[in-house]
Backbone atoms as SQL, in Angstrom:
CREATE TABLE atoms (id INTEGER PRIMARY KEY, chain TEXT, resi INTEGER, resn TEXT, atom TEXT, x REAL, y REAL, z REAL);
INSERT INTO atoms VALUES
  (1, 'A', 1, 'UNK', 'N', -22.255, -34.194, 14.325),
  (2, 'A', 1, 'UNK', 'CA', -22.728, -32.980, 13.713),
  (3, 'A', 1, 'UNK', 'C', -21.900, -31.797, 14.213),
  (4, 'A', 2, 'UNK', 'N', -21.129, -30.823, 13.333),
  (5, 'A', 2, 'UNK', 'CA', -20.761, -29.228, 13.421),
  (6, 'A', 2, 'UNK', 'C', -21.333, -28.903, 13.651),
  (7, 'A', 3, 'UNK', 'N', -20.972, -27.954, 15.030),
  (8, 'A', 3, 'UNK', 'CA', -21.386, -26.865, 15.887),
  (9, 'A', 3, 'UNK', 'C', -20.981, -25.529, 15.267),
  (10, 'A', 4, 'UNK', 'N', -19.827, -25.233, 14.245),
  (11, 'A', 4, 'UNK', 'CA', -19.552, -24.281, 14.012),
  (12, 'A', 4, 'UNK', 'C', -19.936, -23.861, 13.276),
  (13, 'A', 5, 'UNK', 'N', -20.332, -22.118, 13.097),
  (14, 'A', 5, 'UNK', 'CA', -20.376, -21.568, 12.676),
  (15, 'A', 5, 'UNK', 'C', -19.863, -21.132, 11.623),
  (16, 'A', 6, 'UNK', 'N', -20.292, -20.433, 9.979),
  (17, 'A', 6, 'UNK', 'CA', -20.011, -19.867, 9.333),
  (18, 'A', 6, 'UNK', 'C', -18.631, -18.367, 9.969),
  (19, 'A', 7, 'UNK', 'N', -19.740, -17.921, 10.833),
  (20, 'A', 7, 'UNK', 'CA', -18.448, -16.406, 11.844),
  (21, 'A', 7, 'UNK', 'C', -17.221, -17.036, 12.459),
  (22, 'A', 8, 'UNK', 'N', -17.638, -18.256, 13.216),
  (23, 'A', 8, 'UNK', 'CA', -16.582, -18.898, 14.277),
  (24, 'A', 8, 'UNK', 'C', -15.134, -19.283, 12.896),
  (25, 'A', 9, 'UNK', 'N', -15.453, -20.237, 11.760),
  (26, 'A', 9, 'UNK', 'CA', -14.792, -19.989, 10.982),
  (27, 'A', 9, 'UNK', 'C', -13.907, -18.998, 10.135),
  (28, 'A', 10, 'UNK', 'N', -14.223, -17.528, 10.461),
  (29, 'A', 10, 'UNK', 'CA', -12.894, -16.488, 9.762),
  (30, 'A', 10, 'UNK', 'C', -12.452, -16.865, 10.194),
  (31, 'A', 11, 'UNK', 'N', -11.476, -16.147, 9.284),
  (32, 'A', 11, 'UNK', 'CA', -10.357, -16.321, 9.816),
  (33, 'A', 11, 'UNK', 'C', -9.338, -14.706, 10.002),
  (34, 'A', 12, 'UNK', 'N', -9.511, -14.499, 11.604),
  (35, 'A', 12, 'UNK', 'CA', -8.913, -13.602, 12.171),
  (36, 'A', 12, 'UNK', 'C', -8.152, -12.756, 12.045),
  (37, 'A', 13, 'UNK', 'N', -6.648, -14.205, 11.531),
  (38, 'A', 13, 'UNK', 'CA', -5.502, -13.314, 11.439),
  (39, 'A', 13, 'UNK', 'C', -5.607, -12.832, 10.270),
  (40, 'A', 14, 'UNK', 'N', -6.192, -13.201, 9.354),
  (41, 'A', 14, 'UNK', 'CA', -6.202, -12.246, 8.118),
  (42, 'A', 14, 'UNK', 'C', -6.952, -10.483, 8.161),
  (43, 'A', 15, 'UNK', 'N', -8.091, -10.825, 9.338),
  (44, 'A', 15, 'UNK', 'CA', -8.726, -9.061, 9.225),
  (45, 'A', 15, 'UNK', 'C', -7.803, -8.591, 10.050),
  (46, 'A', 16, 'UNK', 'N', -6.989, -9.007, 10.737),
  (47, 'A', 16, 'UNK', 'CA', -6.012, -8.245, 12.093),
  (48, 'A', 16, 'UNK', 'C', -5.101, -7.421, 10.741),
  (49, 'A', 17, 'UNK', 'N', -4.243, -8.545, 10.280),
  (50, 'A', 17, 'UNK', 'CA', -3.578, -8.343, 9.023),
  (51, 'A', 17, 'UNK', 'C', -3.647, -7.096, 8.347),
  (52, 'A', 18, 'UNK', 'N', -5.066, -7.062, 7.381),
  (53, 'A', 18, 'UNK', 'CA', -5.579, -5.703, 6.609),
  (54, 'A', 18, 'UNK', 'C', -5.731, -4.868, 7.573),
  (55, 'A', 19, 'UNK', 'N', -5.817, -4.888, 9.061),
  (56, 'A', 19, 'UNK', 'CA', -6.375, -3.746, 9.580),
  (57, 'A', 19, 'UNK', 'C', -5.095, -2.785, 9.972),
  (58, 'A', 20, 'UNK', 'N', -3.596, -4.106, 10.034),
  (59, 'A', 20, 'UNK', 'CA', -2.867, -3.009, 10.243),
  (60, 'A', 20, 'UNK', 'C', -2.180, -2.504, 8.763),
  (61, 'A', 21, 'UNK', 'N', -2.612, -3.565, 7.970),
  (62, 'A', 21, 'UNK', 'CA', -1.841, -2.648, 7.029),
  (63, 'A', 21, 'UNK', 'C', -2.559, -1.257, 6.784),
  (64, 'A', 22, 'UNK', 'N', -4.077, -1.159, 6.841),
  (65, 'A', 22, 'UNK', 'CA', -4.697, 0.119, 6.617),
  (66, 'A', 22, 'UNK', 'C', -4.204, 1.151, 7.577),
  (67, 'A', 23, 'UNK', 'N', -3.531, 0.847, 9.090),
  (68, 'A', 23, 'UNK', 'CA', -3.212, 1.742, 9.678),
  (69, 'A', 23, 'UNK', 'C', -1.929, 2.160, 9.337),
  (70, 'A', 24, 'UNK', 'N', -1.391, 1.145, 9.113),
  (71, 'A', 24, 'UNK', 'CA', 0.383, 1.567, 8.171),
  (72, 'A', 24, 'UNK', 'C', -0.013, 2.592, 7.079),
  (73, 'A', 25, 'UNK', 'N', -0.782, 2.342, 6.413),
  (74, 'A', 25, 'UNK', 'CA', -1.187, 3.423, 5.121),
  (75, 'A', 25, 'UNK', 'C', -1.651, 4.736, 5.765),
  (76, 'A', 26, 'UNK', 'N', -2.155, 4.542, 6.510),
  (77, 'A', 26, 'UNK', 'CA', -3.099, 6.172, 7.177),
  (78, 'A', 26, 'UNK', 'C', -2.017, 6.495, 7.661),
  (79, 'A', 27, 'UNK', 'N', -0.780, 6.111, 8.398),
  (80, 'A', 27, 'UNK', 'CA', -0.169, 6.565, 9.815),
  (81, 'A', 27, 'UNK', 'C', 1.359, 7.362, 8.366),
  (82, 'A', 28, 'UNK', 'N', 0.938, 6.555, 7.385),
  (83, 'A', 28, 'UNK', 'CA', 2.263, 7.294, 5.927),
  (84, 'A', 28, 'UNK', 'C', 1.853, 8.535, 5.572),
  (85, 'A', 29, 'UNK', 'N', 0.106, 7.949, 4.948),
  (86, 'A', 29, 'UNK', 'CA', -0.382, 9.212, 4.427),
  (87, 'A', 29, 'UNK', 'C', -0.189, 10.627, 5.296),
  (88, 'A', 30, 'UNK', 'N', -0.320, 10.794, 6.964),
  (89, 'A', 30, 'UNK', 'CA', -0.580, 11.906, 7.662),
  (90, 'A', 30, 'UNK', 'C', 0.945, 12.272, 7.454),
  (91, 'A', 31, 'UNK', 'N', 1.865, 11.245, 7.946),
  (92, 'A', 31, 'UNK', 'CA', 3.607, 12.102, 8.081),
  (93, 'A', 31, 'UNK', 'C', 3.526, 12.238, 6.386),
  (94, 'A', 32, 'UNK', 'N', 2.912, 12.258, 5.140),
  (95, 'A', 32, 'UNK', 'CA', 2.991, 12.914, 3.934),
  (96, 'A', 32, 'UNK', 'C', 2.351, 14.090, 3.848),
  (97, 'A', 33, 'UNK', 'N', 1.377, 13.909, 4.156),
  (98, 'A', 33, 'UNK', 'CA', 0.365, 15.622, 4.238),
  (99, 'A', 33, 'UNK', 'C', 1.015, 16.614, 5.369),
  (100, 'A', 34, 'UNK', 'N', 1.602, 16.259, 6.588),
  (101, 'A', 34, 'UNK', 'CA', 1.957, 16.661, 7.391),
  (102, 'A', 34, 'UNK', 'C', 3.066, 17.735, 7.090),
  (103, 'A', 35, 'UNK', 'N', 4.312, 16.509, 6.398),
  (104, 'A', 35, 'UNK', 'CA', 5.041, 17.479, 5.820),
  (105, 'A', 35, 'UNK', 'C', 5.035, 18.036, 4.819),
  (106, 'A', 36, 'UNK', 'N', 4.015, 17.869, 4.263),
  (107, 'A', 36, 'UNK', 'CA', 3.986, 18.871, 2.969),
  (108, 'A', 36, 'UNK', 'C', 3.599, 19.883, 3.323),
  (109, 'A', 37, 'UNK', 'N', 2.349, 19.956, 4.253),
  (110, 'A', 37, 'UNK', 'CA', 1.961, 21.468, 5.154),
  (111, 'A', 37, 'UNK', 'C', 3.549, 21.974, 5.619),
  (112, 'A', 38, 'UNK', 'N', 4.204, 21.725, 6.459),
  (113, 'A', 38, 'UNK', 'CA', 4.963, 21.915, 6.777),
  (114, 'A', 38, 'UNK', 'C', 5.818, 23.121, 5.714),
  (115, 'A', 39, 'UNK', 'N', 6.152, 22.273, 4.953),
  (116, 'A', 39, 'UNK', 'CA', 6.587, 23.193, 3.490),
  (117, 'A', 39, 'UNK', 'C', 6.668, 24.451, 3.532),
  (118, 'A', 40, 'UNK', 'N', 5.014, 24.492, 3.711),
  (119, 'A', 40, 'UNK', 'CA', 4.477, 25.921, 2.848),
  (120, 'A', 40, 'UNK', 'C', 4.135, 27.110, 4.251),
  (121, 'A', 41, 'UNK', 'N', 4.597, 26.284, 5.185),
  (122, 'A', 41, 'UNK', 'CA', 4.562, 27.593, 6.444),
  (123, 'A', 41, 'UNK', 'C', 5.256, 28.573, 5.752),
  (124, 'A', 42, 'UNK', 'N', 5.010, 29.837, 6.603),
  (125, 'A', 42, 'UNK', 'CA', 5.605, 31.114, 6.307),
  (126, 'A', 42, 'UNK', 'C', 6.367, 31.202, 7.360),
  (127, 'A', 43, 'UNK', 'N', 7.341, 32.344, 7.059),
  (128, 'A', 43, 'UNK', 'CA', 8.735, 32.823, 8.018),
  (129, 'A', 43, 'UNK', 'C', 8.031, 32.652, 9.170),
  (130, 'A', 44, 'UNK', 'N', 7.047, 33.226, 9.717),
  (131, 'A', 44, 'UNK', 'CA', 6.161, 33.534, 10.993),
  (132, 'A', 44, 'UNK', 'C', 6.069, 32.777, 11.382),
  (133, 'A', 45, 'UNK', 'N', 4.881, 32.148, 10.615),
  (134, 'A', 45, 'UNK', 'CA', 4.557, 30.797, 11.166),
  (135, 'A', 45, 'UNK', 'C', 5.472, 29.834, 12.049),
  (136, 'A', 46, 'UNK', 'N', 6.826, 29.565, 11.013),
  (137, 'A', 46, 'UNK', 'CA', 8.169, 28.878, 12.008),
  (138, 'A', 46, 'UNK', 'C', 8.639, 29.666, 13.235),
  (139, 'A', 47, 'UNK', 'N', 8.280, 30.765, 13.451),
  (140, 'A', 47, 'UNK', 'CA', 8.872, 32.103, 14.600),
  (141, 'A', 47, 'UNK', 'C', 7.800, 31.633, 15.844),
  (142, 'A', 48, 'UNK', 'N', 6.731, 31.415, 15.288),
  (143, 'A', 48, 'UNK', 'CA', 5.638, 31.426, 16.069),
  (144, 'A', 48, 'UNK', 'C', 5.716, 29.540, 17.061),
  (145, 'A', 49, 'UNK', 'N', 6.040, 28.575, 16.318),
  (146, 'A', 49, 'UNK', 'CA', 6.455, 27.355, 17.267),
  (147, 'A', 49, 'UNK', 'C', 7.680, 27.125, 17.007),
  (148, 'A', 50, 'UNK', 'N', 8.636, 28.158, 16.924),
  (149, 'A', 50, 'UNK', 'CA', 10.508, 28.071, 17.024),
  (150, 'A', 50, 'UNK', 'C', 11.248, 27.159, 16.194),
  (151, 'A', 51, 'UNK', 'N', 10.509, 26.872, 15.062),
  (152, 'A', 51, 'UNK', 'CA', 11.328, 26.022, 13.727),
  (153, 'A', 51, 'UNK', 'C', 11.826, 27.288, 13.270),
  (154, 'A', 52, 'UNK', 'N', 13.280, 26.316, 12.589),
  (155, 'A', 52, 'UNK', 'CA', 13.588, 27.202, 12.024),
  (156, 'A', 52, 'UNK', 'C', 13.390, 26.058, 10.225),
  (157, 'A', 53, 'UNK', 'N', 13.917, 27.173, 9.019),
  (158, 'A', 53, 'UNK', 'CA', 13.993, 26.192, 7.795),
  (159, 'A', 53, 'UNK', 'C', 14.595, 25.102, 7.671),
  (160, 'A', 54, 'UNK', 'N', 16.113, 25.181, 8.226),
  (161, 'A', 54, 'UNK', 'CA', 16.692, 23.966, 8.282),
  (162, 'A', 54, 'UNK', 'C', 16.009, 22.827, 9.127),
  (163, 'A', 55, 'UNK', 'N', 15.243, 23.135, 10.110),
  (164, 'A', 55, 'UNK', 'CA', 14.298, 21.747, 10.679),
  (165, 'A', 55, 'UNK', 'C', 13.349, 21.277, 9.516),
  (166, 'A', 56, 'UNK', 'N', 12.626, 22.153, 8.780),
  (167, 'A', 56, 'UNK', 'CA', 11.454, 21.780, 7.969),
  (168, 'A', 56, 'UNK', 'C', 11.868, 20.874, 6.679),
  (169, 'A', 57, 'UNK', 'N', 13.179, 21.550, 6.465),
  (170, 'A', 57, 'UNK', 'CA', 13.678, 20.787, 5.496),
  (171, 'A', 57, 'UNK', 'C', 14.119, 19.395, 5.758),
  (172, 'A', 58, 'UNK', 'N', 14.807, 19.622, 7.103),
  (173, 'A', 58, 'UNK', 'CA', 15.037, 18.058, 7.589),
  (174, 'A', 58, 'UNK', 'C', 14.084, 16.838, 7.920),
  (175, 'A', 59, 'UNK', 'N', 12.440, 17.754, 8.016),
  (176, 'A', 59, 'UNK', 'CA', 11.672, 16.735, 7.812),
  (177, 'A', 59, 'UNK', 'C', 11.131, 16.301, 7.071),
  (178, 'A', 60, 'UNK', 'N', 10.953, 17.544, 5.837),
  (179, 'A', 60, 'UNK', 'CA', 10.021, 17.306, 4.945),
  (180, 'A', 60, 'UNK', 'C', 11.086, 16.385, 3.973),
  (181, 'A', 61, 'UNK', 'N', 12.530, 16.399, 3.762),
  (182, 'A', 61, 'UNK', 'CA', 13.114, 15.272, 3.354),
  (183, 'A', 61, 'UNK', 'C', 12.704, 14.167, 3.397),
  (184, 'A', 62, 'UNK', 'N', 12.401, 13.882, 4.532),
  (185, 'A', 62, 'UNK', 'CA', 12.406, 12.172, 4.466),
  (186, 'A', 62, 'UNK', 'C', 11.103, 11.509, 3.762),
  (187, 'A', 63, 'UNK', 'N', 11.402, 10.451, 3.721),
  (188, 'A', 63, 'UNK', 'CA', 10.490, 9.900, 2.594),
  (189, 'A', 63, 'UNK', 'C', 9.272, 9.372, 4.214),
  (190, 'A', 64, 'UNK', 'N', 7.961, 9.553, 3.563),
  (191, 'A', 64, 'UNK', 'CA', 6.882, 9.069, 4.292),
  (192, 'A', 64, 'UNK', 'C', 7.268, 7.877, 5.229),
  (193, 'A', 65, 'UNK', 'N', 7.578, 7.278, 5.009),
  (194, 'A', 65, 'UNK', 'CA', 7.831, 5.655, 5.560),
  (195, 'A', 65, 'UNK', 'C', 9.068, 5.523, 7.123),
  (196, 'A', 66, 'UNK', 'N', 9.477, 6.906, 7.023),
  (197, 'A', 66, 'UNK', 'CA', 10.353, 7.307, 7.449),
  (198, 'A', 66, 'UNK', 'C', 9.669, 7.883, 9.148),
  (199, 'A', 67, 'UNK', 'N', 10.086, 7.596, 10.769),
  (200, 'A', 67, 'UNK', 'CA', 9.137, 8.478, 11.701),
  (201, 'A', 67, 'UNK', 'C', 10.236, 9.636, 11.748);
């Protein structure tokens, strides 16, 4: 007679799996929102933590997927 369980049976590597792909998706989405904020700073704003445009542009270039 099986001792096991219905739970003991997942299978693991598959929720490990989705869990990082969901963190791959969250960790894209923020460097996307991130630099899109980025964008829309004002002159000041960059004066105020020492970017200048050419940095913003150099980040907000890159494609999400990109650190």
């Amino acid at each position: 007679m099986s001792t096991l369980t219905t739970h003991s049976m997942t299978n693991h590597h598959a929720s490990g799996l989705l869990y990082q792909i969901g963190d791959t998706l969250h960790v894209w989405y923020e460097r996307y929102r991130t630099r899109k904020e980025l964008s829309q700073w004002t002159t000041r704003d960059l004066q105020d933590v020492g970017l200048s445009w050419s940095d913003i542009a150099f980040e907000a270039e890159k494609p999400f997927w990109r650190a």
